[in-house]
C-alpha positions as CSV (number, residue, x, y, z in Angstrom):
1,X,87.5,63.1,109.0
2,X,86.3,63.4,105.6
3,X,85.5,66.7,105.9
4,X,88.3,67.9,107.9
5,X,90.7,66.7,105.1
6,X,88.2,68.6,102.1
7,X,88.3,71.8,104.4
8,X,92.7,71.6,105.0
9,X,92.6,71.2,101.0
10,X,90.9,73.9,100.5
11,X,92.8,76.1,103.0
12,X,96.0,74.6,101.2
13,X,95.1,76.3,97.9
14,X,93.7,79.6,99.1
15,X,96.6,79.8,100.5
16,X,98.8,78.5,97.5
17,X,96.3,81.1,95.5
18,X,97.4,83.7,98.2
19,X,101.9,83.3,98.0
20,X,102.1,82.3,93.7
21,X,104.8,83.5,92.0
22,X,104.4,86.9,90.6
23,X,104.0,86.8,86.7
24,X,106.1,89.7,85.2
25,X,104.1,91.5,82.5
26,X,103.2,95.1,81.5
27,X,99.8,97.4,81.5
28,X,100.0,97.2,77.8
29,X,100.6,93.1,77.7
30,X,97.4,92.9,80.1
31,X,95.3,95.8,78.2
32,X,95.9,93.6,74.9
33,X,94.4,90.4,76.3
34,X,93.0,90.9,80.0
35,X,91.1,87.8,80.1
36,X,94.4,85.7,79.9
37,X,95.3,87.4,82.8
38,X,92.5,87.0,85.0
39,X,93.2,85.1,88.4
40,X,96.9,85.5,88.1
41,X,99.3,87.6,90.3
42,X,101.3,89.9,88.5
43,X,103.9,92.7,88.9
44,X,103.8,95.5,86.7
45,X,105.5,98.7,86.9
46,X,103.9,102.0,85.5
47,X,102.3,105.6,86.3
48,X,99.2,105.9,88.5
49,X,96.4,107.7,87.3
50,X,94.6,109.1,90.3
51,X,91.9,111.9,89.2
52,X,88.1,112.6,89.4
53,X,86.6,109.4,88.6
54,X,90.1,107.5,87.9
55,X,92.0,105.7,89.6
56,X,94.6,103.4,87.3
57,X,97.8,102.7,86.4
58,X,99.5,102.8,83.0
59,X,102.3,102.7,81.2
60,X,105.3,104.8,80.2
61,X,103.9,105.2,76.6
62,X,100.5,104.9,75.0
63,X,99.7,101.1,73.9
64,X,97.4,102.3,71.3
65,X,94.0,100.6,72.8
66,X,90.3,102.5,73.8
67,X,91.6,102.1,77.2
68,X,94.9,102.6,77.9
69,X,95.1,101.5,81.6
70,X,94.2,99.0,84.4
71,X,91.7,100.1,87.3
72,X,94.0,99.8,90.4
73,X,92.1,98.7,93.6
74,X,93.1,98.3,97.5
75,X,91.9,95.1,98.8
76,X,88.7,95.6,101.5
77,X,89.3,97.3,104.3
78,X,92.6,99.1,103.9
79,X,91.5,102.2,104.6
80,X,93.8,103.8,102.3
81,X,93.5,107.8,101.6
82,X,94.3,107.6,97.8
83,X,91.8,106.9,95.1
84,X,89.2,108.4,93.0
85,X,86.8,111.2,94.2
86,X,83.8,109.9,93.0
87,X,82.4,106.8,90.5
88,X,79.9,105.1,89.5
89,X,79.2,101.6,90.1
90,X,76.6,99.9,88.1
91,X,75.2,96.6,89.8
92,X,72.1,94.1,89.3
93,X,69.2,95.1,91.2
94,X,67.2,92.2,94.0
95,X,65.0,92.3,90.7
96,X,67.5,92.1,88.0
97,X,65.5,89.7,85.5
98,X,68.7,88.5,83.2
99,X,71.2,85.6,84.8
100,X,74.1,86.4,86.9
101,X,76.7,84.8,89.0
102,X,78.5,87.0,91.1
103,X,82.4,86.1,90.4
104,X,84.3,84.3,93.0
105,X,87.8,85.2,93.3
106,X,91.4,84.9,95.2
107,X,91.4,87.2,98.6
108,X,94.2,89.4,98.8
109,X,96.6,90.8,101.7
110,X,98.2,93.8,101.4
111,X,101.5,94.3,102.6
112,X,101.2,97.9,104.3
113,X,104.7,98.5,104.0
114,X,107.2,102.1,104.3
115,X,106.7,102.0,100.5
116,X,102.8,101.3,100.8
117,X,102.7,104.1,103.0
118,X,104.7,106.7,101.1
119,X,102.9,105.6,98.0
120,X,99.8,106.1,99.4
121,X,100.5,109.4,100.8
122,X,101.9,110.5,97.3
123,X,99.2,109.5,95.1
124,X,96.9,111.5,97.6
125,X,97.9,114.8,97.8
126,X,96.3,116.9,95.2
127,X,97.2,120.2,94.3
128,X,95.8,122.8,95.9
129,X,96.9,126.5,94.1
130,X,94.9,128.7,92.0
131,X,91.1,128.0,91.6
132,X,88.7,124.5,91.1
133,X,91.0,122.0,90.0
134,X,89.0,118.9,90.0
135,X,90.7,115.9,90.6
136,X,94.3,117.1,90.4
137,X,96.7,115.1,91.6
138,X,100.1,117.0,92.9
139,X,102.7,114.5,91.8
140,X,103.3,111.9,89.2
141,X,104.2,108.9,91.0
142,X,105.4,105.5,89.0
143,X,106.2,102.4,90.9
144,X,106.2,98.3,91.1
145,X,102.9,97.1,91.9
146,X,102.3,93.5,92.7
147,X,98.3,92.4,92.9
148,X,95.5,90.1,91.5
149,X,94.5,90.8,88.4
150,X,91.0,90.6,86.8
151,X,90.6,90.6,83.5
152,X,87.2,90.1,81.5
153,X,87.0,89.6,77.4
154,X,84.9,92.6,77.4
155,X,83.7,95.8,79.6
156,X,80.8,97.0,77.8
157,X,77.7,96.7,79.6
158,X,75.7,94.0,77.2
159,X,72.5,95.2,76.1
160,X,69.6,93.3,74.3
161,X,67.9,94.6,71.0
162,X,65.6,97.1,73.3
163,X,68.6,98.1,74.5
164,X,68.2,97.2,78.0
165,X,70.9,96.0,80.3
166,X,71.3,92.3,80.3
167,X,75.0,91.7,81.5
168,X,77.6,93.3,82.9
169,X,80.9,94.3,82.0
170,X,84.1,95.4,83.8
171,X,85.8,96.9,86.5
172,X,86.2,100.9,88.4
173,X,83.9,103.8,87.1
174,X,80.9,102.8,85.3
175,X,82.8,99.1,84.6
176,X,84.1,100.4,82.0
177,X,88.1,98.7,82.3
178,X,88.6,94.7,81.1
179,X,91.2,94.9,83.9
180,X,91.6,95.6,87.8
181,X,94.9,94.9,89.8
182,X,94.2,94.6,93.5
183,X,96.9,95.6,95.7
184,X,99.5,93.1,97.5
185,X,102.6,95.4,97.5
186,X,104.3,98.5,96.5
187,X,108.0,98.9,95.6
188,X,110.6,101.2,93.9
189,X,108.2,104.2,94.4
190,X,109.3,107.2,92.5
191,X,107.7,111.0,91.9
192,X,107.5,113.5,89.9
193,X,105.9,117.0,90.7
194,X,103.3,118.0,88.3
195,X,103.7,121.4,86.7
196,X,100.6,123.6,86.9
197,X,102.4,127.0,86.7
198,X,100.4,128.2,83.4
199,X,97.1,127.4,85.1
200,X,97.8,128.6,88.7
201,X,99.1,132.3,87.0
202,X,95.7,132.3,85.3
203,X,93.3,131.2,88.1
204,X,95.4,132.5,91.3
205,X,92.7,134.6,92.4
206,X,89.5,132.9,91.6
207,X,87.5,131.9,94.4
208,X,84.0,129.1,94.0
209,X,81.1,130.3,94.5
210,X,79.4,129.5,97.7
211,X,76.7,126.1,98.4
212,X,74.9,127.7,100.9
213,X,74.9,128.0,104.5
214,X,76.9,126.0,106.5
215,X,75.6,123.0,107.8
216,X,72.6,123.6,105.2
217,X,74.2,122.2,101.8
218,X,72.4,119.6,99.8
219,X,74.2,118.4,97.2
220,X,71.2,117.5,95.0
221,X,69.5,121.3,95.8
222,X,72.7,122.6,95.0
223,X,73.1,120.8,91.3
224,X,69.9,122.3,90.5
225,X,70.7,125.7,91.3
226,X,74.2,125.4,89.2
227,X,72.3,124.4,86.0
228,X,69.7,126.7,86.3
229,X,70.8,129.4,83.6
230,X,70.9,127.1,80.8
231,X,67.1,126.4,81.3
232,X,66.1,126.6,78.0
233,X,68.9,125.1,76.1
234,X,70.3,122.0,74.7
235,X,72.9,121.5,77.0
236,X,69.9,123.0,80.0
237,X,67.6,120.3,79.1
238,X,70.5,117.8,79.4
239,X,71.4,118.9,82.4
240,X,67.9,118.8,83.9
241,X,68.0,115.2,83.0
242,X,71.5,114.5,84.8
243,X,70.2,115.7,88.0
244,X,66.8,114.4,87.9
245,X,67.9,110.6,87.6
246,X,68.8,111.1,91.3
247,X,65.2,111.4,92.2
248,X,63.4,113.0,94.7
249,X,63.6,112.1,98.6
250,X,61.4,109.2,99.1
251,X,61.7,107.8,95.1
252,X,63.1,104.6,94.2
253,X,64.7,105.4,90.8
254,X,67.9,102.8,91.2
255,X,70.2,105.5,91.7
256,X,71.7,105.9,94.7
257,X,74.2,108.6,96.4
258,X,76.2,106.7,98.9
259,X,79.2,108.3,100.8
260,X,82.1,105.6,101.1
261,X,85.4,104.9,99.8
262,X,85.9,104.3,96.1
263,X,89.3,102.9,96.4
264,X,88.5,99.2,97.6
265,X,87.3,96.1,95.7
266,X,84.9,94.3,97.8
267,X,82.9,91.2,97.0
268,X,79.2,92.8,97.8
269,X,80.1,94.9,94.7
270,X,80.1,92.3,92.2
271,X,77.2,90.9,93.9
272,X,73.6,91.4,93.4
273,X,72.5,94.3,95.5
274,X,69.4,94.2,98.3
275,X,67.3,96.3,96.5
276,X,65.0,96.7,93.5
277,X,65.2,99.1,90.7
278,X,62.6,100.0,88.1
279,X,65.1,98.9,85.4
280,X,66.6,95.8,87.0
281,X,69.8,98.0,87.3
282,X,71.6,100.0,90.2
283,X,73.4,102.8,89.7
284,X,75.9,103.4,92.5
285,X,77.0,107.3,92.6
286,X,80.1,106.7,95.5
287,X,81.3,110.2,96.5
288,X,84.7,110.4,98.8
289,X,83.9,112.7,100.9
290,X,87.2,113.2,102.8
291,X,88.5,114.5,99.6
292,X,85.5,116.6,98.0
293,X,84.4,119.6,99.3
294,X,80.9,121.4,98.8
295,X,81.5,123.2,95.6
296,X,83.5,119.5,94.3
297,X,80.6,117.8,95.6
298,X,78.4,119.9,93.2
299,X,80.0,119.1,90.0
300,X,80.6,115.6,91.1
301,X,76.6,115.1,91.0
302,X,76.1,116.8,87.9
303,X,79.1,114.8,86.3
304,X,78.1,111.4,88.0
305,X,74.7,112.1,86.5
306,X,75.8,112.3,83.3
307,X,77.2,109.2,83.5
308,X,74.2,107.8,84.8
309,X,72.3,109.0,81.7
310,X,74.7,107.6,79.2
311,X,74.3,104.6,80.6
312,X,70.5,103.9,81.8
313,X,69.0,106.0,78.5
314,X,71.7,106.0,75.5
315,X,71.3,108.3,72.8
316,X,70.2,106.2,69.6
317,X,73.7,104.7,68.3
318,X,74.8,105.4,71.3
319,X,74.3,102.0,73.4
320,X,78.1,100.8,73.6
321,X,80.1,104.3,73.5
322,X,83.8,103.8,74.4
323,X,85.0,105.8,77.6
324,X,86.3,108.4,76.0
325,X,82.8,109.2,75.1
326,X,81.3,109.0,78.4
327,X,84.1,111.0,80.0
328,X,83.6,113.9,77.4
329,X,80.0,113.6,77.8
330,X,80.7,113.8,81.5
331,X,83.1,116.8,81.6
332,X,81.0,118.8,78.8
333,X,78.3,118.7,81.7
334,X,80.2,119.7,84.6
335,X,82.3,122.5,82.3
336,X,78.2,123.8,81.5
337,X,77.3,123.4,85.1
338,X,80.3,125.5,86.4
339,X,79.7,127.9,84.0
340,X,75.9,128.4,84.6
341,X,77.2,129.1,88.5
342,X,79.1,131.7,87.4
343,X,82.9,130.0,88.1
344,X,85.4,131.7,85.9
345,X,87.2,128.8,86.0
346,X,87.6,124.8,86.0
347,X,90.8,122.9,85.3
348,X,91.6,119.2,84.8
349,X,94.6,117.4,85.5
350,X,97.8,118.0,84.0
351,X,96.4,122.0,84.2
352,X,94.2,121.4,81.4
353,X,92.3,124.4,81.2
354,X,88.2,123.4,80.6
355,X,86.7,126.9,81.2
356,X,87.9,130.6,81.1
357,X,85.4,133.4,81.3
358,X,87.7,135.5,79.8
359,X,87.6,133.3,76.7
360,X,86.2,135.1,73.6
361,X,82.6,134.2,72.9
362,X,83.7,132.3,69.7
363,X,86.7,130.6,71.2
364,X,85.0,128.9,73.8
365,X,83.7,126.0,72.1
366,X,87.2,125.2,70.4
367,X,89.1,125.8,73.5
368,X,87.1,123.7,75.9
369,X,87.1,120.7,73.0
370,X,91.0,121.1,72.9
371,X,91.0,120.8,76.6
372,X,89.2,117.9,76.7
373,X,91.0,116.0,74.0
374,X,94.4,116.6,75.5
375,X,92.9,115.8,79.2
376,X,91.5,112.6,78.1
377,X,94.4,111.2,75.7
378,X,97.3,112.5,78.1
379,X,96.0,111.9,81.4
380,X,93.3,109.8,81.3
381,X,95.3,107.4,78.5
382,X,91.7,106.9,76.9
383,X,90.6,107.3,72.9
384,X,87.8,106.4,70.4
């Protein structure tokens, strides 16, 4: 009997956990102190970011912080088609020496409602004109969203004075966010259609070059072949590295390409994973493959890879670079990599313009910097 009345107290406050009051608050309230937050349901109202390797939520105006949003996450198993194209997740390895408790939290329902639906179809549609637009959403969509948050004091990955990884840091790609809202419902779901007129004009008729046979592409064998004119380089020998922390078929380097949905927040993700790494460390590269084709597929692994790099061997001074960093690390690499393949063009959200081959030989350096800056303060609401 004992038992029976633990277990019914326990179901009582899940289930209390599950139906508490909403707490109103804003992305820039949470961003501020996200720690305060953690556990709590809140409803917060604000402008999803869904791009490459984002997926967030923000407010109508900057709040002034290195990251200017909150990761936005469906609960496990909703199957939702929104979401980021591809992340990285970075776990504890089955031989992961430091200490680490994997966090237990509140499950969450989501209430797949008309608005959850129209939301969800909204956020995924990308826009489809002119040539490679990489992670271009169509519309601008803003609504009420009501979810768990969870909040840490700090996202950077902590390191110890050899700079290896010790401890772990936030949420969504690379862990890099202090705070995640997982999904319980949608409301007052307004859009906005995103105007890419400048950049469609300019890249109407550009076409991406071709991965290969059908039923042939590797994406790995194709990264390679994409940085192969800048063998010799700076940015080459980079880019050699990127691709090479994937391994080779058979090697164990702690990086794995997995092909699932990056949208969902699921326990196992915050838990130690099943296997062993040379570095204690996993490096989860998650590709959605529903919404990346081949030629996507190719920059994604060169982009991912970057990440990868940034994070597993840091350039000295290096060891805790803010977002910003990563992602124009990440997008320098990926503007190189298209280039080398001969694209003649690659835009960013918002119709940022990264590469133009018709760009003068000494304006292509200032031109793809500008792009980059107005991408990642605009869209991607980050700074240094």
């Amino acid at each position: 009997m004992k038992r029976i009345f633990v277990l019914a107290l326990l179901v009582c406050a899940c289930a209390c956990g599950l139906h508490a009051q909403a707490v109103d608050t804003t992305v820039c309230a949470i961003v501020k102190n996200p720690k305060s937050f953690d556990g709590k349901i809140v409803r917060i109202k604000g402008t999803v970011v869904a791009g490459f390797d984002q997926f967030s939520v923000k407010d109508s105006s900057p709040c002034g912080y290195p990251v200017d949003s909150v990761w936005l996450s469906y609960p496990q198993g909703t199957k939702a088609k929104s979401g980021p194209l591809a992340i990285v997740q970075v776990q504890p390895a089955h031989n992961f020496t430091g200490t680490y408790a994997a966090p237990t939290r509140t499950p969450v329902t989501l209430d797949k409602s008309k608005d959850f639906k129209q939301f969800d179809n909204l956020v995924s549609q990308a826009h489809s004109k002119g040539g490679m637009c990489l992670g271009c959403p169509r519309y601008e969509v803003t609504a009420t969203l009501v979810g768990r948050l969870d909040g840490v004091d700090s996202a950077s990955l902590q390191r110890d004075k050899a700079g290896k990884i010790i401890g772990f840091g936030g949420f969504g790609n690379m862990n890099a966010y202090p705070a995640r809202l997982v999904l319980q419902s949608v409301a007052d779901v307004t859009q906005k259609e995103i105007d890419y007129s400048k950049s469609d004009a300019l890249t109407k008729d550009d076409v991406p070059p071709p991965m290969g046979e059908p039923g042939s592409y590797d994406p790995l064998a194709e990264a390679e072949k994409s940085i192969a004119r800048l063998a010799g380089s700076p940015v080459g020998a980079q880019a050699e590295k990127d691709v090479a922390v994937y391994g080779k078929m058979g090697e164990h380097t702690g990086v794995s390409i997995i092909y699932a949905a990056t949208n969902e927040a699921a326990p196992k993700d915050e838990a130690p994973g099943i296997k062993d790494s040379p570095d204690g460390i996993l490096f989860n590269c998650i590709f959605n493959q529903n919404r990346l084709d081949q030629a996507a597929t190719t920059r994604a692994v060169v982009h991912l890879g970057q990440h990868v790099s940034d994070l597993r061997s840091p350039a000295p001074g290096y060891d805790d670079s803010p977002l910003y960093v990563l992602e124009y690390n990440g997008w320098s690499l990926t503007a190189g990599a298209a280039i080398s393949s001969g694209q003649k063009f690659l835009t960013l959200p918002g119709g940022n313009v990264l590469w133009n081959f018709a760009w003068k030989a000494e304006d292509r350096q200032p031109n793809l910097d500008q792009a980059l800056k107005d991408f990642l303060a605009n869209e991607a609401g980050l700074s240094q």
